[in-house]
C-alpha positions as CSV (number, residue, x, y, z in Angstrom):
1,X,131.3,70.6,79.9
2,X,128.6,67.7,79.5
3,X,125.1,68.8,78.2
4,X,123.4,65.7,78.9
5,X,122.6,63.2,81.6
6,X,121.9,59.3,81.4
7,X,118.8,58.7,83.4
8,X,117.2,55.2,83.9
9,X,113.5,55.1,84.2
10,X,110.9,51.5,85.3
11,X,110.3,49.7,82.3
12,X,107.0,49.4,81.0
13,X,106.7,46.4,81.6
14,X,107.7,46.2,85.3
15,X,105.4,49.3,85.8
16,X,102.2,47.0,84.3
17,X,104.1,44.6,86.9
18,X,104.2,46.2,89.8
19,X,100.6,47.6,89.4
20,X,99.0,43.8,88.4
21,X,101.2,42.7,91.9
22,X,99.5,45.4,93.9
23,X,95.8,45.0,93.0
24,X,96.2,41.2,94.0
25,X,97.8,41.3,97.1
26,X,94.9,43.8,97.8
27,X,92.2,41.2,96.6
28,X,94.6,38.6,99.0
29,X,93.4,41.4,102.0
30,X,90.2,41.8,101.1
31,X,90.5,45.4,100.0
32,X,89.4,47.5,96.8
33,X,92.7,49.6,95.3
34,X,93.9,51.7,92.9
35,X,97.6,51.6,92.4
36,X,99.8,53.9,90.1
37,X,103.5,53.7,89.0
38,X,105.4,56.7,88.0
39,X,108.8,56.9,86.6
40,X,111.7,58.3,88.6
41,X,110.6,62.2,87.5
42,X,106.9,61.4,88.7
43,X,105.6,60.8,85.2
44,X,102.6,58.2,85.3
45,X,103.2,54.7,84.1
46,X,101.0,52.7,84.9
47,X,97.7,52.1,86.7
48,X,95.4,50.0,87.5
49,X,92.1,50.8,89.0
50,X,89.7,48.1,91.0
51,X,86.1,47.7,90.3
52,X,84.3,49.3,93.2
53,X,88.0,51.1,94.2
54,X,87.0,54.9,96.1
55,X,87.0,57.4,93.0
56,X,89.2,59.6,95.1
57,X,91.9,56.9,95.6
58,X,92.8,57.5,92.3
59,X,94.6,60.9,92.2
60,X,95.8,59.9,95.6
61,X,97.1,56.8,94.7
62,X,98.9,58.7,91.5
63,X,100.2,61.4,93.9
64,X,101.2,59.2,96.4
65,X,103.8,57.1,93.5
66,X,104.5,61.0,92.6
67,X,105.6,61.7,96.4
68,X,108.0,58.7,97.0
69,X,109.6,59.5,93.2
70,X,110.1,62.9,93.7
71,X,111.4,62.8,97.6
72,X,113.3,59.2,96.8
73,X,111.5,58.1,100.2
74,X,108.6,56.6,101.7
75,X,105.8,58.6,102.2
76,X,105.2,57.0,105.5
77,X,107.6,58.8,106.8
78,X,106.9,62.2,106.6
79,X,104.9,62.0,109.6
80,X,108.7,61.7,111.2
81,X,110.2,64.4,109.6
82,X,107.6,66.6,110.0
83,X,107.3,66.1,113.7
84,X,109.2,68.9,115.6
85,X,109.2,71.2,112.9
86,X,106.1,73.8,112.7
87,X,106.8,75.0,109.6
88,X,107.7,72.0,107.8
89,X,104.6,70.5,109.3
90,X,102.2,73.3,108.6
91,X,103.5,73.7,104.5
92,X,104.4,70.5,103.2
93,X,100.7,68.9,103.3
94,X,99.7,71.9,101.5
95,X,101.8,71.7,98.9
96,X,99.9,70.3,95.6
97,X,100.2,66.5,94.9
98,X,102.5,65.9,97.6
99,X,101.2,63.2,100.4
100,X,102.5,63.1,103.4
101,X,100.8,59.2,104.6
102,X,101.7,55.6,103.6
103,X,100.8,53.7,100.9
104,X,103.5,55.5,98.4
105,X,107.3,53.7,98.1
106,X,110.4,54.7,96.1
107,X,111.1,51.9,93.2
108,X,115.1,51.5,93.2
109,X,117.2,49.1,91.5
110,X,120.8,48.2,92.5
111,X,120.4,51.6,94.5
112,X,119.5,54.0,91.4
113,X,115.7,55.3,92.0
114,X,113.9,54.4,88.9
115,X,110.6,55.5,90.3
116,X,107.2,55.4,92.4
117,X,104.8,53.6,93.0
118,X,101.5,54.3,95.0
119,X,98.4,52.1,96.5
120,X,95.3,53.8,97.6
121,X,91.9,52.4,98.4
122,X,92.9,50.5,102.0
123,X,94.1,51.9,105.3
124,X,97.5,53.9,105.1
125,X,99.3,50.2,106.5
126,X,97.5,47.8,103.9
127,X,98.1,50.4,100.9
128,X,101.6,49.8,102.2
129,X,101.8,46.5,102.2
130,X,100.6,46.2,98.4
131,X,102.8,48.5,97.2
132,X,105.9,46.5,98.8
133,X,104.0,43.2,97.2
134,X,104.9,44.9,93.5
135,X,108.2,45.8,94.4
136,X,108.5,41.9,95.7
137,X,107.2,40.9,92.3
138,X,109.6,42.8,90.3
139,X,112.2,41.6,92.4
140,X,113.0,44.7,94.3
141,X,113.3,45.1,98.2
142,X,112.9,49.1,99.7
143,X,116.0,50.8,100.5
């Protein structure tokens, strides 16, 4: 019987990364952010906040890199998989931290999730687009 497990987690460094990546292409758009990256359990790793960024972007942003660790998708597309299911669609929202609209990804590398990340701050399609910016700049496409 094995009583451990070898888990690989975002570096540091790719986390600061990934962040930095985020708030720039956001500056590119013309947008004020806050974007988090979480390791593959949801633990914060980094963050980086933009002056005059919405105060309440920041735990969304954080629970939106929480989301797409924990579920190992996009949360862009829970709007899909909550469509045609009632119950689904009436509890998941409710459930604490989780967010069921863009802006959050899954990090992966060479297939093996590693963690989250999550832009908030700009419309659910812009927070998007940063968030695939830092996984551009670390080298990393979404799976």
């Amino acid at each position: 019987m094995r009583r451990s497990v070898e888990q690989r987690a975002i570096s540091a460094e790719a986390a600061h990364a990934a962040v930095a990546a985020a708030v720039a292409r956001a500056g590119e758009l013309g947008i004020r952010v806050n974007a988090a990256v979480t390791d593959a359990s949801g633990v914060l790793a980094a963050f980086l906040r933009m002056p005059g960024a919405f105060l309440h972007s920041v735990d969304i942003a954080i629970d939106k890199a929480y989301t797409a660790a924990g579920f190992g998708f996009a949360t862009a597309q829970w709007a899909g998989i909550l469509r045609g299911d009632e119950a689904l669609r009436l509890g998941m929202p409710q459930r604490a931290r989780n967010v069921v609209f863009g802006g959050g990804l899954p990090v992966r590398e060479g297939g093996v999730l590693i963690g989250g990340i999550g832009v908030s701050g700009g419309s659910a399609e812009q927070d998007e687009i940063c968030a695939r910016a830092a996984l551009a700049a670390l080298g990393l496409e979404e799976t």
